[in-house]
N, C-alpha and C positions, 0 to 999 in steps of 0.2 A: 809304276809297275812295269820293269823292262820287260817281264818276257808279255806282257799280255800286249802291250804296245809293239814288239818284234812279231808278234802272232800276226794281228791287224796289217803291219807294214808288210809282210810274208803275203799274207792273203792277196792286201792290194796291189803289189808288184805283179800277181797273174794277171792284172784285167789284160785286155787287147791292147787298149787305148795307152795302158802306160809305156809301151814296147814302143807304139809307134809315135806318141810323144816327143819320149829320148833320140829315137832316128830321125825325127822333124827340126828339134833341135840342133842334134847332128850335124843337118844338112845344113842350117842357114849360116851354124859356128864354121862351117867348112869354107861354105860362099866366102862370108866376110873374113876369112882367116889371112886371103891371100892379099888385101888392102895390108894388113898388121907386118907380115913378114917380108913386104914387096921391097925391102930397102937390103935385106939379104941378097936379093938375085946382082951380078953384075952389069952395069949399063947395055954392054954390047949385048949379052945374051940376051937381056928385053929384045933387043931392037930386031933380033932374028924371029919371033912368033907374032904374026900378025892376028889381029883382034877376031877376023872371019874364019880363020881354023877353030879357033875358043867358042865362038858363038854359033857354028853350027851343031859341032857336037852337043851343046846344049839345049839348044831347040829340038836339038834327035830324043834327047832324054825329057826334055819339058812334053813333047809331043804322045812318047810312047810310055810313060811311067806311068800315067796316070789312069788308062787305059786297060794299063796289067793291073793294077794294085786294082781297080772296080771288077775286074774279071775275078778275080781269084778272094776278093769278099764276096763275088758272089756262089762262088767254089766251096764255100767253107760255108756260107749258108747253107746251102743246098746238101752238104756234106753231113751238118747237124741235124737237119731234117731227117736222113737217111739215118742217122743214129738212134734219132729219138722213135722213130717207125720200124727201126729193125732190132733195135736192142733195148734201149731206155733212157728213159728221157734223164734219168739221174750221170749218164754219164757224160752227158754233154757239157756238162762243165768242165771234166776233165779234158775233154776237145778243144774248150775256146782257151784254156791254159795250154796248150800245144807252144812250147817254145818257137819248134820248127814254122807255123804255119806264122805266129806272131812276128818273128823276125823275118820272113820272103815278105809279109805287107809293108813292116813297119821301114824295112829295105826298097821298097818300090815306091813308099810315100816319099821317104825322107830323101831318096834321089832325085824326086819331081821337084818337091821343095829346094834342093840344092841346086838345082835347073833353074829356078824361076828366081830365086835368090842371083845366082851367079850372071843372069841375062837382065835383069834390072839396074844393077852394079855394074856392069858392063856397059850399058849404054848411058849408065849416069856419070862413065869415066871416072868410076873412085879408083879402080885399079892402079890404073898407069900401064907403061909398059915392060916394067920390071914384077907388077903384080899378076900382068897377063900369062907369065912363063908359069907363076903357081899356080897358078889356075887352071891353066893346060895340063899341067903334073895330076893337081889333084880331080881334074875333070876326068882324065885317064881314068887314074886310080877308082873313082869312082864305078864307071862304065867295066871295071872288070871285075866290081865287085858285085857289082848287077849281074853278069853275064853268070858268076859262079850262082850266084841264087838262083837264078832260073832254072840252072841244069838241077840243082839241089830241089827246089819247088817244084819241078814236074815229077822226079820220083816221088815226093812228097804226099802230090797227087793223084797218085796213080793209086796210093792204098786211102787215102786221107777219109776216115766213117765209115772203112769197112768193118763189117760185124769182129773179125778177126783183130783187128788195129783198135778195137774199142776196147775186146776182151783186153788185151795188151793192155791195153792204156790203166783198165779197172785194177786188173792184174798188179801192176804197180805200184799203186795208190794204195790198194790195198798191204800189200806186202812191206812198203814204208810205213805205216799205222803200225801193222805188228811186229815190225823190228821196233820200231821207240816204246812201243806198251813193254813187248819183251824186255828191253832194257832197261825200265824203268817199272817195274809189274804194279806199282803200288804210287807212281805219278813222284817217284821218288824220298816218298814218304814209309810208312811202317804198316802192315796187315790192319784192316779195320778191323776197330773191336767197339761192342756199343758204349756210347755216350751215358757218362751215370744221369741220375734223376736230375733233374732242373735243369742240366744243362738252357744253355740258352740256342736257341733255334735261330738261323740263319734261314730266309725264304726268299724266294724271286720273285721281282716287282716286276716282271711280264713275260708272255706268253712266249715259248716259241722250243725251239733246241740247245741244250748245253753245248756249247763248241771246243771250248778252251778253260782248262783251269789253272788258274796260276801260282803253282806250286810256291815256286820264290817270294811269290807277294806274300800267301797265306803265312808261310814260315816265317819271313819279316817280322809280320802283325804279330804272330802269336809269340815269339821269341821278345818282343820287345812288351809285353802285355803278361808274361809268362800264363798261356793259353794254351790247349790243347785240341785241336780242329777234327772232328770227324767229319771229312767228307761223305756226302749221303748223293751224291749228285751228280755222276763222270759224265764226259764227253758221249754224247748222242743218247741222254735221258729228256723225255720231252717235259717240260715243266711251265707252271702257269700260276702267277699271283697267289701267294701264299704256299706254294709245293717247298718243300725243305730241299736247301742246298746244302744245309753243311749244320752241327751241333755243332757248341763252343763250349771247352770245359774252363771256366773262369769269367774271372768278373769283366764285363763290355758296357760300352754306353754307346748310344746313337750314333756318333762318327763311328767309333771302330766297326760298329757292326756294319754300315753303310760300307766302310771299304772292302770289310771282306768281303760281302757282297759283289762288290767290282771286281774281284777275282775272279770271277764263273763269267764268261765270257757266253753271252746267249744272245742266239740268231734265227730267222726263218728258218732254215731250215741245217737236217747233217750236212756237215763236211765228212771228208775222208782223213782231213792232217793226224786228231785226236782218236779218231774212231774208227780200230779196226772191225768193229760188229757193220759198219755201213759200208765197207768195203767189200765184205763176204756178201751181204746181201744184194747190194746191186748186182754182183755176180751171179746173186740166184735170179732176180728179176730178168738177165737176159736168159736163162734156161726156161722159165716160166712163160718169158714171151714166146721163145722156138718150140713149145711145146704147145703154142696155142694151135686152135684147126685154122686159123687165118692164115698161120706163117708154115707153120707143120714141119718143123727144122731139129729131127733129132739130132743130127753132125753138130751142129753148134751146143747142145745140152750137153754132149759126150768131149766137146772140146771143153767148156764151163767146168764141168765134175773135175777133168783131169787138172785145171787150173787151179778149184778148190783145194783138189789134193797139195799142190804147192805150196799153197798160202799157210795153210794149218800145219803140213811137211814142215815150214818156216818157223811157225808158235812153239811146236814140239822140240825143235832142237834150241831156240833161244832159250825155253824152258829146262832144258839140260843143263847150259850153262849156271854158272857162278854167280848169284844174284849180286849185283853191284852195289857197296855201301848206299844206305838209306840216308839222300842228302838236307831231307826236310823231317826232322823226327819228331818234329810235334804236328805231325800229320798222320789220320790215320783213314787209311783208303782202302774201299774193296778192292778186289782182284777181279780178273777178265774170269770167267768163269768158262770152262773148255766146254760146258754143257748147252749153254747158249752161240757160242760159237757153231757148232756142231749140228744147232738144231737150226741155227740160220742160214748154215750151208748147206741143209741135205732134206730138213723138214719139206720145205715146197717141191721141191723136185720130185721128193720120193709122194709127194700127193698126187701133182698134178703131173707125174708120169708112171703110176701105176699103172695102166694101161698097154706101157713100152716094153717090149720084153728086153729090145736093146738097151735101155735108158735102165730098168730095176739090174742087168746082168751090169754094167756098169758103173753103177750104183755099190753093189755088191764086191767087188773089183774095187774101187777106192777106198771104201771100207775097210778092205782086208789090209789095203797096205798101209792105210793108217795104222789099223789095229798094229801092224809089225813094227813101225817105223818109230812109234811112239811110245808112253810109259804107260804105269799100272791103271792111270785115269781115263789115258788116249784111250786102250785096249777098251776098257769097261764104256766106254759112251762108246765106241764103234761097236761095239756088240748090242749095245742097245739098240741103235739107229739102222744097224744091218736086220733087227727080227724086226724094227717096225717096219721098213720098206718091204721084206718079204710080207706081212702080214697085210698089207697095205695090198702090193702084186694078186696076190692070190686072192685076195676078193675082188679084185678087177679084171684077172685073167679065166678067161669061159675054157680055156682050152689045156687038157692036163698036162701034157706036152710041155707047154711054157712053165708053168708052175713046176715041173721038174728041173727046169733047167736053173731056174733060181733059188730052187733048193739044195741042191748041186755045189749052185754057185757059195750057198751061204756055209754048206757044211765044210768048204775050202778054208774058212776064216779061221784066222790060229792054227794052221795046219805047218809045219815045217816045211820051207819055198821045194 
């Protein structure tokens, strides 16, 4: 199953650890590089770089690399904390996938290592003195790639967990989820339609989150089995021993079903890759938290809302487009429903900021511009979700005052700009 296995290797290329692996590697293949090529350099040009120019710069790097790289783990600690206390703890994972912060570590280990590599070889005279001259080239070379990281890591750092840089980050994550739904509305397959009588039932042998479904594998299976798969079960449906993943229209036996089964890729907990519903959501968990009385942060709810507006601004127009040939046809998949989407970006906010007259007028204000921006379906759930927040406002609001202002605001909806 290629793509469930490119899923898997996708996921596990984010950790930390694999970043700074390949630069540990890096470094040692660097050290020992200049033993290998040392028969390139000319005699004389050895004989002009002596050993104690190569080994001190080395010792400056063996000394101070290791030093930065513990500072700035503990930078990015510290940084994730302030995420998960100021925004949510769901996006900290998009943090520790930070190219930027992975590569200044994985940069600052894997020059330590090139240091300690390079100063051991060096006094064990594998070099030579024709290996010294590359050594000295790539010790250079080295040191100014360190230098460029640093200046790149301090601005890095200067935003690295701020509420803003997380929204951003969620932002993203999200917005990549709803271009690949959009592009593919149906996971590449054809509108679900129900499964007839008997079908045979596909279920999950344990508990957790749908992450990944593999469209390619399913269509394989079923194309060689002449099958018909009703998916019952997309990315970020929580399921648990015996929950149905998927009907099968045709005849199976225990392996086939076993492998279809291995198609649904299930885990602790959502990702973002599959599922743009946990994308919008986190986005509301940090509005939800700035609207708590601990943090009391409307600025951040009203930056959120206008983010949401992006995200779905995004759904709507991929939606316009040209739906792209149906590459798996004996797949038959729900669709992303605009209703849940809609009610996942605006339901909690418009709860837990009824209260807000700036948070409901703004509220109100995104609404509308979806209503415009989008089609016959966009219009009708923004009008739905624009009189529930009014309706929500005004039994919250004591003062008549506000409640006019957000009636105002709502009767602007559909109004020619």
């Amino acid at each position: 199953m290629v793509s469930t296995a490119f899923y898997r290797l996708r996921r596990g290329a984010r950790r930390p650890w694999v970043r700074v692996a390949l630069f540990s590697v890096g470094g040692v293949g660097a050290a020992l590089a200049s033993a290998v090529l040392a028969p390139l350099i000319p005699p004389d040009l050895g004989n002009s770089i002596g050993a104690g120019a190569v080994d001190q710069i080395l010792s400056l790097l063996a000394t101070s690399m290791l030093p930065v790289a513990t500072f700035s783990l503990a930078t990015m600690v510290q940084a994730y904390g302030g995420a998960t206390n100021t925004a949510t703890p769901r996006a900290v994972t998009l943090l520790m996938e930070d190219t930027r912060a992975q590569t200044a570590v994985g940069s600052f280990i894997g020059a330590f290592v090139y240091s300690v590599v390079g100063l051991i070889a060096l006094k064990a005279h594998i070099y030579g003195e024709q290996g010294r001259v590359i050594l000295f080239g790539l010790t250079l070379l080295v040191l100014a790639l360190v230098v460029a990281t640093l200046v790149r890591w301090i601005d890095t750092l200067s935003h690295l967990g701020r509420v803003g840089e997380t929204i951003d980050a969620i932002e993203t994550a999200a917005s990549a989820a709803i271009q690949r739904r959009a592009d593919a509305p149906y996971l590449g397959g054809l509108p679900w339609c129900p499964a007839p009588a008997g079908a045979t039932r596909i279920v999950a042998a344990r508990t957790g989150y749908v992450q990944h479904v593999d469209g390619a594998a399913l269509q394989t299976l079923a194309d060689a089995a002449g099958l018909t798969v009703h998916v019952a079960a997309l990315p970020g449906r929580f399921v648990h021993p015996g929950r149905l993943l998927a009907e099968i229209d045709g005849p199976t036996d225990d392996a086939l079903r076993t492998r279809l089964a291995d198609a649904f890729v299930i885990g602790d907990r959502r990702s973002f890759d599959d599922d743009p519903r946990f994308g919008v959501i986190v986005l509301t968990e940090v509005a939800s938290r700035a609207l708590s009385s601990a943090i009391n942060d409307p600025g951040t709810v009203v930056d959120v809302i206008g983010t949401l507006v992006r995200v779905l601004a995004l759904w709507s127009e991929s939606r316009a487009k040209a739906p792209a040939e149906p590459r798996y046809r004996r797949l038959r998949v729900p669709g992303l429903a605009t209703d849940e989407l809609f009610e996942d970006a605006f339901g909690p906010i418009a709860r837990d900021g009824a209260a807000s007259v700036m948070v409901g007028l703004r509220l109100q204000k995104a609404l509308a511009a979806l209503h415009d921006m989008g089609d016959t379906e966009f219009a009708r759930v923004a009008r739905h979700h624009a009189d529930l927040a009014l309706e929500r406002a005004e039994a919250a609001l004591s003062i008549p005052a506000d409640r006019a202002v957000l009636r105002a605001a709502r009767a602007d909806l559909g109004r020619p700009g």
